[in-house]
Biopython code that builds the backbone (N, CA, C, O; Angstrom):
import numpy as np
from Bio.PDB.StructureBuilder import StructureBuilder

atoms = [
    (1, "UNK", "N", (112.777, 49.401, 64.453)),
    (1, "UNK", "CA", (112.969, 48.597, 65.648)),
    (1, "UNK", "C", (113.404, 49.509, 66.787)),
    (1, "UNK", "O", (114.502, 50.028, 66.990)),
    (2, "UNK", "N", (112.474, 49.565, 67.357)),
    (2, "UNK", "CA", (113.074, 50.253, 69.304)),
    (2, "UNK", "C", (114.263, 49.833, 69.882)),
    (2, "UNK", "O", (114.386, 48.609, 69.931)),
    (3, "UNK", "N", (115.230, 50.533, 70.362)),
    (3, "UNK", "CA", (116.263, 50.532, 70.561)),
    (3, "UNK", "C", (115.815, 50.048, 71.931)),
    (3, "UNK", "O", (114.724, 50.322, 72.431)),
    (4, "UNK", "N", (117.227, 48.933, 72.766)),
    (4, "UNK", "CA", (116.192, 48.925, 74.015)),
    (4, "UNK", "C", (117.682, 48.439, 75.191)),
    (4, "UNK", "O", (118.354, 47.413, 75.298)),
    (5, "UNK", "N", (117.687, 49.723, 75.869)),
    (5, "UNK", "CA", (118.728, 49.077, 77.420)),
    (5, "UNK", "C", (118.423, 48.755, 78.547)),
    (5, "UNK", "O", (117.742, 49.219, 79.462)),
    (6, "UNK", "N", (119.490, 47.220, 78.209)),
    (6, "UNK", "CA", (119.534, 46.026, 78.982)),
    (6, "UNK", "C", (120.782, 46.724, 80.328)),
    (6, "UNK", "O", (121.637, 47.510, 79.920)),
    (7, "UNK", "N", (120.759, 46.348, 81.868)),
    (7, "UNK", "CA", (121.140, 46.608, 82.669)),
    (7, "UNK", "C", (122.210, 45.415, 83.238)),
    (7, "UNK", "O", (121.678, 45.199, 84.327)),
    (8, "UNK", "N", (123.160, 44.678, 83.196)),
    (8, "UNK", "CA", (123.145, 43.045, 83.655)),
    (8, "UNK", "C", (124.402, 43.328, 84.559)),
    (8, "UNK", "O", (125.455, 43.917, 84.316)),
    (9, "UNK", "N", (123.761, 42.491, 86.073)),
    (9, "UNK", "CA", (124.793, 42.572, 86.944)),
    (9, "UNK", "C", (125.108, 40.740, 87.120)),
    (9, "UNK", "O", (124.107, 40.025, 87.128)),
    (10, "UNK", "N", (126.553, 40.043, 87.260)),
    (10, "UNK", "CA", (126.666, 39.289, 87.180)),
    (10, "UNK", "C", (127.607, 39.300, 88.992)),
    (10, "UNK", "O", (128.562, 40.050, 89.196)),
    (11, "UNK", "N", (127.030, 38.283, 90.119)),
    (11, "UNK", "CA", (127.260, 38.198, 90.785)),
    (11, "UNK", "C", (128.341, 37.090, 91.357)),
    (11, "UNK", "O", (128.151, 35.959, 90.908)),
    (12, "UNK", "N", (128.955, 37.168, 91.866)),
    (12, "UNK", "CA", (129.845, 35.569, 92.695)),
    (12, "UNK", "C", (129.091, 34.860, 93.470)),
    (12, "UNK", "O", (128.591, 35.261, 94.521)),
    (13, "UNK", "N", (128.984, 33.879, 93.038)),
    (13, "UNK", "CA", (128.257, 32.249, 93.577)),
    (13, "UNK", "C", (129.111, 31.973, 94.894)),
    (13, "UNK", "O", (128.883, 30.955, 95.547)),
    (14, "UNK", "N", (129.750, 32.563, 95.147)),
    (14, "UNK", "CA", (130.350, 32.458, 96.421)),
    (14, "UNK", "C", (130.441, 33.423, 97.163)),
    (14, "UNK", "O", (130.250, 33.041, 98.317)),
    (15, "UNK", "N", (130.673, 34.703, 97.100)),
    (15, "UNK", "CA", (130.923, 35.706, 97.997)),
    (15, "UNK", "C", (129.079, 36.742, 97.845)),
    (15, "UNK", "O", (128.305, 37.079, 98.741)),
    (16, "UNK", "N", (129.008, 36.913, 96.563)),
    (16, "UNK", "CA", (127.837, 37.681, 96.396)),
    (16, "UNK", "C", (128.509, 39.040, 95.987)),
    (16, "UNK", "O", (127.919, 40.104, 96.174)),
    (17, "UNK", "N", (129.598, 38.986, 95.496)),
    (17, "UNK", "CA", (130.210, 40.654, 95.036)),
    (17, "UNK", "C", (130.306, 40.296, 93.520)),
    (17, "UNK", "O", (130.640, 39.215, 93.035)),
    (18, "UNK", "N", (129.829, 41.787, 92.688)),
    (18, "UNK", "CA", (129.877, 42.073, 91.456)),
    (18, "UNK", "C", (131.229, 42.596, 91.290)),
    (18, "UNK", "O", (131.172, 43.447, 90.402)),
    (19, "UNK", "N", (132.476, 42.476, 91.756)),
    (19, "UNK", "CA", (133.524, 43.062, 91.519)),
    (19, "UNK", "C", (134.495, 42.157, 90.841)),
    (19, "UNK", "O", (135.005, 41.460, 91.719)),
    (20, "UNK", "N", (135.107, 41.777, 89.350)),
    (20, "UNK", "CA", (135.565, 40.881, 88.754)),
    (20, "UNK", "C", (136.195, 42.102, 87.641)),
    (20, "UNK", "O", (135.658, 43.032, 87.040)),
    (21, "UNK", "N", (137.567, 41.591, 87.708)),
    (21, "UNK", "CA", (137.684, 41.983, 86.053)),
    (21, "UNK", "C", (138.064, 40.833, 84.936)),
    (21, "UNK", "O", (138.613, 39.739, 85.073)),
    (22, "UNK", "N", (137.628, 41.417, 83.943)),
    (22, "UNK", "CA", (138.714, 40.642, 82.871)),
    (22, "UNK", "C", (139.628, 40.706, 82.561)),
    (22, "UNK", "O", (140.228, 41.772, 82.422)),
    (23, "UNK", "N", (140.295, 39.084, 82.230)),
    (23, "UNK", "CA", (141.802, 39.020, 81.994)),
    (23, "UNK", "C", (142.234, 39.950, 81.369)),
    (23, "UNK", "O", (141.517, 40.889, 81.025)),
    (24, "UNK", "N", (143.865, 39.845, 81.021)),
    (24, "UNK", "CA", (144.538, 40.594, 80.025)),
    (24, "UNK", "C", (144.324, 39.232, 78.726)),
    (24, "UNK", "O", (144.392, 38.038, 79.019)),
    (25, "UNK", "N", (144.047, 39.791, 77.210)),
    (25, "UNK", "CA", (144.045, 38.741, 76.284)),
    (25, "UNK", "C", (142.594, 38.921, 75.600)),
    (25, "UNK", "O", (142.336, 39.105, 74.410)),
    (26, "UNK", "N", (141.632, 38.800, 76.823)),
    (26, "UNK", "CA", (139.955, 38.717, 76.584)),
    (26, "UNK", "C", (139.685, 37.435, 75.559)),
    (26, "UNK", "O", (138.633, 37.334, 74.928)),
    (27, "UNK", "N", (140.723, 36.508, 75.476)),
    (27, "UNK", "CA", (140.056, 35.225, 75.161)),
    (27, "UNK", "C", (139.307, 34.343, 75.532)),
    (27, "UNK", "O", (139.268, 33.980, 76.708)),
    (28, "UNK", "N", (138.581, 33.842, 74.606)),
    (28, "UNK", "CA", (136.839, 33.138, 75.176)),
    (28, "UNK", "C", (137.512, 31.960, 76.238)),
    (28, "UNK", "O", (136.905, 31.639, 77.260)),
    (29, "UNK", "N", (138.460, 31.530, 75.975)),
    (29, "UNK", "CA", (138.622, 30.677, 77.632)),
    (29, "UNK", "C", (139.562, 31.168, 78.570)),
    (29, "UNK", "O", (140.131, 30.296, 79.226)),
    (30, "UNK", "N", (139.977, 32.765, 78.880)),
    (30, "UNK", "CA", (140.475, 33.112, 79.146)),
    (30, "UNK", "C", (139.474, 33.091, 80.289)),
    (30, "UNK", "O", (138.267, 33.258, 80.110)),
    (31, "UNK", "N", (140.356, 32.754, 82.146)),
    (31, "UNK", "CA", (139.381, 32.536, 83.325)),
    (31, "UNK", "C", (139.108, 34.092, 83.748)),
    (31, "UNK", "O", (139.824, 35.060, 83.491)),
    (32, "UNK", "N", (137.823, 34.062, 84.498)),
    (32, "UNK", "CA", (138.051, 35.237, 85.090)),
    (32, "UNK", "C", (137.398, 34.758, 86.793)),
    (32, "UNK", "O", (136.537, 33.912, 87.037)),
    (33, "UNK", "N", (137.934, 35.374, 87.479)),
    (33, "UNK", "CA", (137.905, 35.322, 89.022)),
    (33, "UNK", "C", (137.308, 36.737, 89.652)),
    (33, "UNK", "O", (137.211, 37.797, 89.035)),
    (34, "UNK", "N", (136.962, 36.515, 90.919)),
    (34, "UNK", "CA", (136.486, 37.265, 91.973)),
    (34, "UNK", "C", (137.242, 37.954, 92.237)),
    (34, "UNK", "O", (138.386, 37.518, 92.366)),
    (35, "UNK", "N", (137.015, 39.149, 92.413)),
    (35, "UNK", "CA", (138.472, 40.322, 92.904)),
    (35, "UNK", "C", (138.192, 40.148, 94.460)),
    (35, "UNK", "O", (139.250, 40.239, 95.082)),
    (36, "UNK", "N", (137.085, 39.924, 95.283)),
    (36, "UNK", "CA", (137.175, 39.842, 96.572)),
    (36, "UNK", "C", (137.319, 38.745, 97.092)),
    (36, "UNK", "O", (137.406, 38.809, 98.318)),
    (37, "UNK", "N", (137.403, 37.408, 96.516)),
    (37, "UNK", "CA", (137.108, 36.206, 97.203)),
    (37, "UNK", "C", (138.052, 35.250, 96.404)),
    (37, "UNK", "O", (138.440, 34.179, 96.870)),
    (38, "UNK", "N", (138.386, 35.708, 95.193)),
    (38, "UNK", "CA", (139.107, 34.837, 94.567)),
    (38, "UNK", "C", (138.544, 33.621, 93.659)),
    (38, "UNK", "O", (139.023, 33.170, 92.618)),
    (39, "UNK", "N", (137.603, 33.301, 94.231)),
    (39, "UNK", "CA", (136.805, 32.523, 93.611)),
    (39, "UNK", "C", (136.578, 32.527, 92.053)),
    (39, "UNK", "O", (136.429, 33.616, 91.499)),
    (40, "UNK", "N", (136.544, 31.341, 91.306)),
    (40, "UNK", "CA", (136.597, 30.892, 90.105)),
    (40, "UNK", "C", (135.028, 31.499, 89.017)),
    (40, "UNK", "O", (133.870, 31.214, 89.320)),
    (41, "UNK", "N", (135.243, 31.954, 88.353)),
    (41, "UNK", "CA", (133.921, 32.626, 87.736)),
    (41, "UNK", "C", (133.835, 32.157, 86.411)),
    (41, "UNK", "O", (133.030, 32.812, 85.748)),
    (42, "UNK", "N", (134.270, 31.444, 85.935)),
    (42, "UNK", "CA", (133.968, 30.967, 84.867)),
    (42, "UNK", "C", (135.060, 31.410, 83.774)),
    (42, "UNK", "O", (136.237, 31.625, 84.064)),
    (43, "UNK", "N", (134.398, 31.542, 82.185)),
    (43, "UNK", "CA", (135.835, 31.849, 81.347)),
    (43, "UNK", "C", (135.193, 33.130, 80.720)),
    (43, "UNK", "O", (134.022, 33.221, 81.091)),
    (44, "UNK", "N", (135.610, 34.248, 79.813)),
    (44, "UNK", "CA", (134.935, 34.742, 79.250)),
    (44, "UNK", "C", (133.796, 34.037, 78.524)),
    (44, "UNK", "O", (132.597, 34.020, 78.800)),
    (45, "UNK", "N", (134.342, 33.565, 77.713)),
    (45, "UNK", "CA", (133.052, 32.317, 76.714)),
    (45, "UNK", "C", (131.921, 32.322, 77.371)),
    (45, "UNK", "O", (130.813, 32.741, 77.035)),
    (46, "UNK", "N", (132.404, 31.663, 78.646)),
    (46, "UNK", "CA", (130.931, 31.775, 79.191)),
    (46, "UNK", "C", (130.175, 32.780, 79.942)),
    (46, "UNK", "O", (129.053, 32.644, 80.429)),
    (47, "UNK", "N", (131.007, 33.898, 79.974)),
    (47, "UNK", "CA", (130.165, 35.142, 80.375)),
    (47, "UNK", "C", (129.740, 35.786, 79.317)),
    (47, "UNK", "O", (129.076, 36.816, 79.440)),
    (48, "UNK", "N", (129.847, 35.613, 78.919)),
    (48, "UNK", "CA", (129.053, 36.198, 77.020)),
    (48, "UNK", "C", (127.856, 35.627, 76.660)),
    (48, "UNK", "O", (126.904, 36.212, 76.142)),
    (49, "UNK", "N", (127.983, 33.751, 77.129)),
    (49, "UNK", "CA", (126.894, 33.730, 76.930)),
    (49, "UNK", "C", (125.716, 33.530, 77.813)),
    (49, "UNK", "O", (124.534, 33.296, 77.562)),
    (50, "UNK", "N", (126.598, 33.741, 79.287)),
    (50, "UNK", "CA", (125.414, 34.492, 80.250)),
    (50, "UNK", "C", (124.845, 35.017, 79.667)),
    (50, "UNK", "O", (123.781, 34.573, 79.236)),
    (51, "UNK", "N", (125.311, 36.240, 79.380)),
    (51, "UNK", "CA", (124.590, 38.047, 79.030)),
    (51, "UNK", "C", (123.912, 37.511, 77.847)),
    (51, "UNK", "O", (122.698, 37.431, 78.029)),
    (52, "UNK", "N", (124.187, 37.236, 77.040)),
    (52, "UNK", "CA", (123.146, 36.641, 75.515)),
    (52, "UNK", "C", (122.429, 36.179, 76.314)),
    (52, "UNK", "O", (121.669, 37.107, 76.593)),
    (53, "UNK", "N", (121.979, 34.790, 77.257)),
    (53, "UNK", "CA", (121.070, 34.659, 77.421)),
    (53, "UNK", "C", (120.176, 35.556, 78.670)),
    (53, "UNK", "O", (118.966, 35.359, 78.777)),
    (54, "UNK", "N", (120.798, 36.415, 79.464)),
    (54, "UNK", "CA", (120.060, 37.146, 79.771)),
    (54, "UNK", "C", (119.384, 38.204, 79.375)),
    (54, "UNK", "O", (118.348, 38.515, 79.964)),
    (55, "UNK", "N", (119.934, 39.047, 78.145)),
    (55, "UNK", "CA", (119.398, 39.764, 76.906)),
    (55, "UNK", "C", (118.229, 39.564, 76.634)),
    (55, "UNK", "O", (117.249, 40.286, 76.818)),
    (56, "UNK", "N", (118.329, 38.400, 76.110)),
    (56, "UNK", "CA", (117.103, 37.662, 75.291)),
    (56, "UNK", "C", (116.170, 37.142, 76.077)),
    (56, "UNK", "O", (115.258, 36.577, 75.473)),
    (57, "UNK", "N", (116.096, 37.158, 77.549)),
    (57, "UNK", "CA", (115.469, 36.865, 78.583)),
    (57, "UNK", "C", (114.626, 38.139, 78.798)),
    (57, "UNK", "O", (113.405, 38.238, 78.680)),
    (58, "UNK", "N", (115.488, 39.067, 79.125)),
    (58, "UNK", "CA", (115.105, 40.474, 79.384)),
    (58, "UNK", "C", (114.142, 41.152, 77.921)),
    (58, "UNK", "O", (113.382, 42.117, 78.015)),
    (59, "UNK", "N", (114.319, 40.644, 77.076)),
    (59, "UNK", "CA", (113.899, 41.187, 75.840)),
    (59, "UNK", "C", (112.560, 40.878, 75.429)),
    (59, "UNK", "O", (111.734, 41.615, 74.892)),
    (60, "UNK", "N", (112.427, 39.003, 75.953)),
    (60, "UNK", "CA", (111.249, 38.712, 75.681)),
    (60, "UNK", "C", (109.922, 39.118, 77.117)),
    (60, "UNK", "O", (108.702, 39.043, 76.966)),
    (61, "UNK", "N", (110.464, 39.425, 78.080)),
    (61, "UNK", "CA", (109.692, 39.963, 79.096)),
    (61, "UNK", "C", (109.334, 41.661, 78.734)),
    (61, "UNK", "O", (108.411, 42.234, 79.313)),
    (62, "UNK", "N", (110.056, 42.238, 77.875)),
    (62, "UNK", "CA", (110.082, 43.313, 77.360)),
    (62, "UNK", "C", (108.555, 43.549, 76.367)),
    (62, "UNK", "O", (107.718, 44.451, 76.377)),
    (63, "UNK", "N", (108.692, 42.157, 75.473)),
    (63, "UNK", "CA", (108.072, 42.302, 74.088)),
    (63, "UNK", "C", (106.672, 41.715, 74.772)),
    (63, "UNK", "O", (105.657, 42.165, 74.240)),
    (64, "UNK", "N", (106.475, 40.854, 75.780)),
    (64, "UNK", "CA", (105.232, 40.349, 76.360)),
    (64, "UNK", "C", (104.515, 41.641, 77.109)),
    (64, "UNK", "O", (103.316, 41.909, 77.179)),
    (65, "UNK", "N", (105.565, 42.290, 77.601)),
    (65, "UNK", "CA", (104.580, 43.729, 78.330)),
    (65, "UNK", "C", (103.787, 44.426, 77.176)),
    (65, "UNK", "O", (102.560, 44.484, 77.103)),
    (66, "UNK", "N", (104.741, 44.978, 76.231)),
    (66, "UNK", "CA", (103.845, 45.239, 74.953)),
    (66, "UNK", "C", (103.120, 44.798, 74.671)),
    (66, "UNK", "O", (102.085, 45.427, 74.449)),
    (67, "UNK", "N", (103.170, 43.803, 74.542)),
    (67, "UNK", "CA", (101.581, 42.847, 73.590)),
    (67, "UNK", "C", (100.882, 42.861, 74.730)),
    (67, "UNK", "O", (99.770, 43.207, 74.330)),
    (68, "UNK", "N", (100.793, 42.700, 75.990)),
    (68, "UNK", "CA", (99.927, 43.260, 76.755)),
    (68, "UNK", "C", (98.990, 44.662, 77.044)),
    (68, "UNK", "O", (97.809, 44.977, 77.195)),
    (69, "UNK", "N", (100.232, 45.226, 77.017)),
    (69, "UNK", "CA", (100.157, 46.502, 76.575)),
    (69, "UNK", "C", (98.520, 46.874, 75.793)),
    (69, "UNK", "O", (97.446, 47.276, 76.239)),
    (70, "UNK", "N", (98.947, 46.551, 74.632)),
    (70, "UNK", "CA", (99.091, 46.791, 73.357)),
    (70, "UNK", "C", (97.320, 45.758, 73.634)),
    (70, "UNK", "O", (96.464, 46.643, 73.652)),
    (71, "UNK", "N", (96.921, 44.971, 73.744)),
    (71, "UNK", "CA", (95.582, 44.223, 73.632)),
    (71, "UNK", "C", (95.176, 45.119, 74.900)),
    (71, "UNK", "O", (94.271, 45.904, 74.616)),
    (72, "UNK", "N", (95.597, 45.195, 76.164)),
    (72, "UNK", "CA", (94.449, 45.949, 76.708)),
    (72, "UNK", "C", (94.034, 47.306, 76.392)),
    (72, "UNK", "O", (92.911, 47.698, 76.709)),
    (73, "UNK", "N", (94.976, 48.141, 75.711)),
    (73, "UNK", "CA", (94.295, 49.064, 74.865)),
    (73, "UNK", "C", (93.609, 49.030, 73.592)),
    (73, "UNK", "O", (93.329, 50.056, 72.972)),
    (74, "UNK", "N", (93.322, 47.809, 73.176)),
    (74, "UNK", "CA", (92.278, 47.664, 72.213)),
    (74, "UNK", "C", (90.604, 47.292, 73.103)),
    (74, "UNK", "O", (89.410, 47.287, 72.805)),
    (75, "UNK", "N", (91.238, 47.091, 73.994)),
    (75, "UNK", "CA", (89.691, 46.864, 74.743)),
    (75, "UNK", "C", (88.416, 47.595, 74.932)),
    (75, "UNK", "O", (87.493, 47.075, 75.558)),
]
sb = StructureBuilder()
sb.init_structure("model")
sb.init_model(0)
sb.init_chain("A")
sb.init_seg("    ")
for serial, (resi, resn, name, xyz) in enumerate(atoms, 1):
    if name == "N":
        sb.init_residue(resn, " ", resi, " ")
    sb.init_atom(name, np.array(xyz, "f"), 0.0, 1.0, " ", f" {name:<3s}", serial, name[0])
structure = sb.get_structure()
């Protein structure tokens, strides 16, 4: 299996800055906020399963280029 890196920037729905950290704890409902705006970003939990589903987003656009790939060089 091809090893394969994923890039994921997660933005604020309010300000538009990627600058957030995570709590102290890193528990799945532990909140995390906007370092510039303050604004509410959800909990870990659910930034995890952002990224899972952007993974698997990114992965299957990955595996469709191949098989593209991959049939027009049988042509």
């Amino acid at each position: 299996m091809k090893a394969m890196d994923v890039s994921v920037e997660i933005h604020c729905e309010t300000c538009g800055s990627a600058n957030y950290s995570l709590p102290d704890g890193h528990g799945d409902e532990s909140p995390i906020r906007c370092n510039d705006c303050g604004a509410p970003q959800g909990t870990i939990g659910e930034l995890k399963a952002a990224l899972v589903e952007q993974v698997f987003d990114h992965s299957a656009e990955a595996l469709r280029r191949d098989l593209e790939r991959l049939l027009a060089a049988r042509l």
